[in-house]
Every structure is written in C-alpha cells, then in structure tokens.
C-alpha positions as CSV (number, residue, x, y, z in Angstrom):
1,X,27.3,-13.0,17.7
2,X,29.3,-12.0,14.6
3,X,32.9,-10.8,14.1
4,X,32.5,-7.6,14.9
5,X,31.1,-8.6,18.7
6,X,33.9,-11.3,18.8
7,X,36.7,-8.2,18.1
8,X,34.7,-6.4,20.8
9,X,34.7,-8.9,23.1
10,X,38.6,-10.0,23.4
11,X,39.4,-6.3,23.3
12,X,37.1,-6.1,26.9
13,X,39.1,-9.3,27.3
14,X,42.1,-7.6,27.2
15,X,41.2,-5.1,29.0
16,X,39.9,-6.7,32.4
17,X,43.0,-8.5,32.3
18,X,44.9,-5.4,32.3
19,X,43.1,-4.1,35.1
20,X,44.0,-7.0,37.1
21,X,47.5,-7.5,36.0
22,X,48.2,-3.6,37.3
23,X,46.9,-4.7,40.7
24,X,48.6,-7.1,42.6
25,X,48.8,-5.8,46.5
26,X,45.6,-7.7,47.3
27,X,45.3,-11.0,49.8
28,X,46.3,-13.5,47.6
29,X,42.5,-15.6,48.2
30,X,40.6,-12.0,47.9
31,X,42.4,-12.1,44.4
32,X,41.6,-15.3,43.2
33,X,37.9,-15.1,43.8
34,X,37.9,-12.0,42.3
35,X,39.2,-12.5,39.2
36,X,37.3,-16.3,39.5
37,X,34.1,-14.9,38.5
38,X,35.7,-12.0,36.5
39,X,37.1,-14.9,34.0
40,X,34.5,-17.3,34.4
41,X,33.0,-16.4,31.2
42,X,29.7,-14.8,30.4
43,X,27.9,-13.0,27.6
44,X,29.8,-9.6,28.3
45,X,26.3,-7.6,27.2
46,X,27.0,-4.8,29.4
47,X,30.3,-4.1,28.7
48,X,29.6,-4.8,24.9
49,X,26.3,-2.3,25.3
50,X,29.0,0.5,26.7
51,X,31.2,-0.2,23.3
52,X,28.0,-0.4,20.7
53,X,26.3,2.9,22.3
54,X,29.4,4.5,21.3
55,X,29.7,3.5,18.4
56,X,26.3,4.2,17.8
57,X,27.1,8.0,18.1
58,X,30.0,8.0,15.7
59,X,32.6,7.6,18.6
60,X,35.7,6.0,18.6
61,X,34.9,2.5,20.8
62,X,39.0,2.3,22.0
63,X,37.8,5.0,24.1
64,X,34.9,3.4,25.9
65,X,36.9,-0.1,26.8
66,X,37.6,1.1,30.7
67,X,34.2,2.5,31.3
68,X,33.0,-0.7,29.1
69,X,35.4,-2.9,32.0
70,X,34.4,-0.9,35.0
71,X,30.5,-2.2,34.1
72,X,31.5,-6.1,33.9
73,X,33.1,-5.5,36.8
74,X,30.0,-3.9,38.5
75,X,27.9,-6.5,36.9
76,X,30.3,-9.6,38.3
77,X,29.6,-8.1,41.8
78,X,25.5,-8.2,41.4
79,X,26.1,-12.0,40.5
80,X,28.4,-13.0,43.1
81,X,25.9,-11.4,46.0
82,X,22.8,-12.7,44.3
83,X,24.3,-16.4,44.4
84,X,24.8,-15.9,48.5
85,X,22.8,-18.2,50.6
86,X,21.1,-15.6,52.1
87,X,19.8,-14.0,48.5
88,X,18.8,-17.0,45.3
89,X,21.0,-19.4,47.3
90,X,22.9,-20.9,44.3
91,X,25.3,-23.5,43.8
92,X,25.9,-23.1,39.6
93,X,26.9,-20.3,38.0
94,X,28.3,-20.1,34.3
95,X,28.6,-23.8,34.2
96,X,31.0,-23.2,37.4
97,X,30.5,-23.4,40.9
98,X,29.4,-20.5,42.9
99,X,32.0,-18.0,44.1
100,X,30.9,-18.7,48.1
101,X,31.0,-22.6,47.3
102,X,34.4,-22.2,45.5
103,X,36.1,-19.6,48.2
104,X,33.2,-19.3,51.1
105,X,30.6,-17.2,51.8
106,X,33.1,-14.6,53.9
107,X,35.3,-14.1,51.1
108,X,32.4,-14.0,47.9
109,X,30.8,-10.7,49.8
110,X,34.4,-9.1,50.0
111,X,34.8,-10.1,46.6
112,X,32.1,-8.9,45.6
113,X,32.4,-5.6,47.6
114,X,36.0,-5.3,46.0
115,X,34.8,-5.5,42.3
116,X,31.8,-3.1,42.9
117,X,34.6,-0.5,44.4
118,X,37.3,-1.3,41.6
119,X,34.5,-0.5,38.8
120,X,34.5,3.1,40.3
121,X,38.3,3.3,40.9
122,X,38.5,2.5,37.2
123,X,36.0,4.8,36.4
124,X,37.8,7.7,37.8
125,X,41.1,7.2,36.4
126,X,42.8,8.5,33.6
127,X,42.1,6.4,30.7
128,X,45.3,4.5,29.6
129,X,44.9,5.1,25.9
130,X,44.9,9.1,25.9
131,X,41.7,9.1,24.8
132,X,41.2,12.4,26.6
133,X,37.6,11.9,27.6
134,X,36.8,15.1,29.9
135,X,36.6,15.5,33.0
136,X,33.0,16.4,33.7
137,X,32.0,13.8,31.6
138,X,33.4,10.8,33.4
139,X,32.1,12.8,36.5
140,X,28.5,12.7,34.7
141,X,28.7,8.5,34.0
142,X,29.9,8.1,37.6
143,X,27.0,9.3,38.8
144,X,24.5,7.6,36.4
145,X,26.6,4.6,37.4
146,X,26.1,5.1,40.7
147,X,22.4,5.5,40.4
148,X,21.5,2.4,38.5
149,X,23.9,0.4,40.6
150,X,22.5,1.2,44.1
151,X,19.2,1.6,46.3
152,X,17.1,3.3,43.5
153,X,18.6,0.7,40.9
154,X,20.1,-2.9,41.2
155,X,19.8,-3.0,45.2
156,X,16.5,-1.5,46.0
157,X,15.1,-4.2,42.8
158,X,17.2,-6.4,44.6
159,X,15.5,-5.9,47.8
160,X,11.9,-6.0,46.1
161,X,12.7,-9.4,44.8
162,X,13.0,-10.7,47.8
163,X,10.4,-9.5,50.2
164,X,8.2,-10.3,47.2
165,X,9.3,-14.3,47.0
166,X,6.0,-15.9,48.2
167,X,3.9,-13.1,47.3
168,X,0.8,-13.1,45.1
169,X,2.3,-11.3,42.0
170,X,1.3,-8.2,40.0
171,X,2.5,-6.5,37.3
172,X,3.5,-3.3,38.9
173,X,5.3,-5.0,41.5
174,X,7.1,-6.9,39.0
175,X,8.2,-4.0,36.6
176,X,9.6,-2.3,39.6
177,X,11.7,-5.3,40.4
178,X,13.2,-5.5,37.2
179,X,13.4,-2.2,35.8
180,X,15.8,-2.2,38.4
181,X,17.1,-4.7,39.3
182,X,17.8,-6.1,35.4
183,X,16.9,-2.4,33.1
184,X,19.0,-0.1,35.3
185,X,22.4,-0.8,34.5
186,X,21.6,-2.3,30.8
187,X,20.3,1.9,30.2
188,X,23.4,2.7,32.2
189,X,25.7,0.6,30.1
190,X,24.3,2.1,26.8
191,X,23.9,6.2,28.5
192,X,27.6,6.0,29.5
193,X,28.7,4.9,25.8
194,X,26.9,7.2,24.2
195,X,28.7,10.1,27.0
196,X,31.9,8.5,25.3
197,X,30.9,9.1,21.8
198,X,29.9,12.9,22.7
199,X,26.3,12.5,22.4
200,X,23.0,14.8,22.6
201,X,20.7,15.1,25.0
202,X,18.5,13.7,22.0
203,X,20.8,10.9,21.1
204,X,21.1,10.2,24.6
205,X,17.2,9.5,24.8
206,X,16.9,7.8,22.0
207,X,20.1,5.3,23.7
208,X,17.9,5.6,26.6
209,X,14.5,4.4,25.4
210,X,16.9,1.9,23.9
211,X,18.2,0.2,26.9
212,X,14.7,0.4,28.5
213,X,13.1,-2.0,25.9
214,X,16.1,-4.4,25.5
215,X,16.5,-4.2,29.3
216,X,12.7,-5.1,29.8
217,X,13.5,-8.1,26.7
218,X,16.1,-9.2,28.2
219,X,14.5,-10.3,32.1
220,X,11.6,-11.7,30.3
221,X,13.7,-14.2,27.9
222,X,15.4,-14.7,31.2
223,X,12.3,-15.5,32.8
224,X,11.2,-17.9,29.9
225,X,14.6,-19.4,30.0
226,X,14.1,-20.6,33.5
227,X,10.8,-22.8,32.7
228,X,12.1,-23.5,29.1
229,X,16.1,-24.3,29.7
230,X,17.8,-26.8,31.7
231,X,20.9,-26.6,33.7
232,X,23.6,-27.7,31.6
233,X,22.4,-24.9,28.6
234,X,22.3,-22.2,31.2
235,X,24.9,-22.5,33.5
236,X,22.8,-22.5,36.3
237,X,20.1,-24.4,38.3
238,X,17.1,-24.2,35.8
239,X,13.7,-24.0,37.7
240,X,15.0,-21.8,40.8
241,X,12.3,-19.0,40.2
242,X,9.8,-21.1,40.5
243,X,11.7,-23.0,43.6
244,X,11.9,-20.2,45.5
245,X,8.8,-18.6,44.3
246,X,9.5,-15.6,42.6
247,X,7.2,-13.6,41.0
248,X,8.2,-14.1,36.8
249,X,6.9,-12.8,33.2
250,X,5.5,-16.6,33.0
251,X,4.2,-16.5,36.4
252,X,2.1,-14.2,35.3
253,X,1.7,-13.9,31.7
254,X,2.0,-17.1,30.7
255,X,4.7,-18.1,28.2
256,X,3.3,-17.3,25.2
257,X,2.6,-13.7,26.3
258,X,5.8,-13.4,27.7
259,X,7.5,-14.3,24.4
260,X,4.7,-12.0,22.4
261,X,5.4,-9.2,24.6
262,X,9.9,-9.9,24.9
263,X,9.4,-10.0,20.8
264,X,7.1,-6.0,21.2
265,X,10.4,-4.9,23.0
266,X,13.0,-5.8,20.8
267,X,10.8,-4.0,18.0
268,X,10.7,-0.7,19.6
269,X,14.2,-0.9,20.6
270,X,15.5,-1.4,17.0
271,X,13.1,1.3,16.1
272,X,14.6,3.6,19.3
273,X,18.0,4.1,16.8
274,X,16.4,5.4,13.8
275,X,18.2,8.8,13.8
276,X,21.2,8.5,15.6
277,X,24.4,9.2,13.4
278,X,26.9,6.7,14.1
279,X,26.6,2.9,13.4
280,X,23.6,1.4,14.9
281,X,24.3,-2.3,13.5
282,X,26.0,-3.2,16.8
283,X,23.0,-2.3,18.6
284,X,20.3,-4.0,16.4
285,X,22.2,-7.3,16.6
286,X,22.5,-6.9,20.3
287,X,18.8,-6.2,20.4
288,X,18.0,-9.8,18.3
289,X,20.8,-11.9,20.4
290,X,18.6,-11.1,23.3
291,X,15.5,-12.1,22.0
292,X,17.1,-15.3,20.9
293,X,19.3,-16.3,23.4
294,X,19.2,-20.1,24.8
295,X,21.3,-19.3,28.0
C-alpha cells in the first residue's frame, strides 16, 4: 500500500492504542490477550475501508478513526473465536501463536467477548476529536454494525461454515457462508464511512455494491491463498480448508475460475465509484491490493 494507506494506518494505530491506554481497570491477563491480538499486526482493511469510504464522500477521515477502531476491534474478536479448538482449530495466527495457545482457551473467548463489546462501547461514545458526528447517525452504524456482526451476518456464516465442513459443496451454500461470514462487515466497514462523510442514500449504494464485490474478491483470493500460499507468507497454517474440508472457491471452481471470477469483482467494484464526489483513489487501490495480495 502507498503513503497515503501507511498515514491511514498509524493514525488507526494511534488510535487503538488510545483506546486501550484509557482503559485500565480490566484483569491484568484479560488485558494482555486483548490487546495481544489487537497488536499482533494485520492488514487493517476494515478499519482502513471505514477511513477510505469517507473519504470517498468528501468527508473529513479524522472523523471516522473511532468508528474505523471500533471495526478492528470487532474484526480481532471474529479471529480470536474462529482460531478456538472447537471452530478452525488453529495454532498460527499473524505469524504468532493463537490467542487460546498463548493465554488458553478460557481466557481467548472472554477476550474475544471483551473486544466484540468494547467495539460498541466505542461506538457509542462521544468522539474524542469534536468531530460532532450526530447522534442518530452513530445510532444508524450501530445498528448496521450490529447486523453484519451477528446471526444474520458473521455468526450465522460462521455457523454455515461449520455444519457444512464435510459436505458436498454448492454454490449457493457457499455464497451464503461468505457473504456473511467475510462480505458483511467489509459493506459494513465501507456503509459506516460513508454515514461519516454525510452520504446519500445513492452514495451509500453505490459504497454498498462496492463492499459487496471487494468483499466477494476478497474470500476468494483467500481461498486461492490457502492452496497457493504456504505458512510462513501467510501467517497461518496453509492447507487447513482443505484439512478440515471446507467447502472453497477452488473446491469448486477450480483455480483458475476462481482467479477469473476474484479478477470480475474487483472490476465492478472500481466501476461501483464512478459518481461519488469525494476521493475514490483510496478505494480503487484498496480494491487492487485485494486482488493481489500474497497473505
């Protein structure tokens, strides 16, 4: 990513950390494996997706860093519970160890349970720049949040994944796991930055159809990255999908259909921003680090 992604980034930096620093009344151990994962690292797309989307209106991005936070946070939680023994199992994660390996399994689900309820404490709060965002606005990202992070979004893809481990595959099966479990929050990310930057409803399709595509592009290059990469590029065990028998874009499509078809996505992404206002750039060039990611 370029400059302007690398400004982004330590300024989401800066703000996790502040979040953390203002909160210090927790077990000390809870704390730790909290901000363990938090600071592990990571490609901050979510958190950079809140920031670009409003940007991409014409908004001021200072304004979108807690909201921007409050979805890495979120995001941190979905990877600590899918690394659980009783979920993908996991020992790598980020080039690290596991958060239940590094602090048990007891204390990774509280973590994780901790960070999904701190996103929505941050969410509610004031912002600590006076950037005035009103009220029934946060109210309205809250509850998109909400939606792409539980049983219609994250957790009930979450769930399909599972009971479908095994399973002859199919297509429809498979979009539903993943425009859930992977798309929900990535349209999420994008919706809430483009509430930030005072966006139309038009706008706010357009960011929409957006996250949709790069969402879809983004579990099928993960997909292909789990035949194609080994452990030490991704950070985690390479192989596991088709260890535990998951139903994949490759599984099903075969590789080279499941590039052909990542490759459609990021097209009609790009092509998604044509007529919003603000600067798309950030957006485009998250749309082509997806489809060329190696990790």
């Amino acid at each position: 990513m370029n400059s302007h992604f690398k400004e982004i980034r330590k300024e989401i930096e800066s703000e996790l950390k502040r979040i953390f620093n203002v909160r210090q009344d927790i077990p000390k151990k809870l704390f730790e494996s909290m901000s363990y994962s938090v600071f592990a690292g990571g490609k901050r797309l979510r958190p950079c997706l809140v920031v670009a989307g409003t940007e991409a209106v014409g908004g001021n991005r200072k304004n979108a860093l807690p909201t921007a936070a409050a979805l890495e946070l979120i995001h941190t939680y979905t990877l600590i519970h899918d690394d659980l023994p009783a979920m993908d199992n996991d020992d790598l994660r980020r080039g690290l160890p596991t958060n239940h390996i590094k602090f048990g399994e007891a204390t990774a689900i509280l973590a994780g349970d901790a960070l999904l309820t701190l996103a929505f404490e941050i969410l509610s709060e004031s912002p600590p720049n006076g950037s005035g965002i009103p009220s029934d606005i946060m109210i309205r990202i809250i509850g998109i949040v909400g939606q792409a992070v539980g049983a219609q979004g994250t957790v009930g893809g979450q769930e399909v994944d599972i009971e479908s481990e095994g399973k002859k595959g199919d297509m429809e099966t498979l979009e539903y796991i993943h425009t859930r479990k992977t798309g929900a929050m990535i349209i999420a990310a994008v919706k809430a930055g483009g509430l930030i930057g005072n966006a139309n409803d038009r706008e706010l399709a357009s960011l929409a159809k957006y996250g949709e595509n790069i969402g879809h592009a983004f579990q099928i290059v993960d997909d292909i990255l789990d035949v194609t990469g080994n452990t030490e590029e991704l950070g985690k065990s390479a192989g596991s999908d088709d260890a535990r028998s998951k139903m994949t874009y490759p599984s099903l499509l075969g590789l080279d259909r499941s590039r052909e078809l990542a490759s459609e996505k990021i097209i009609n992404a790009i092509a998604a921003l044509k007529d919003l206002k603000g600067n798309i750039k950030p957006l485009e060039e998250l749309a082509l680090f997806i489809g060329s990611r190696t990790h």
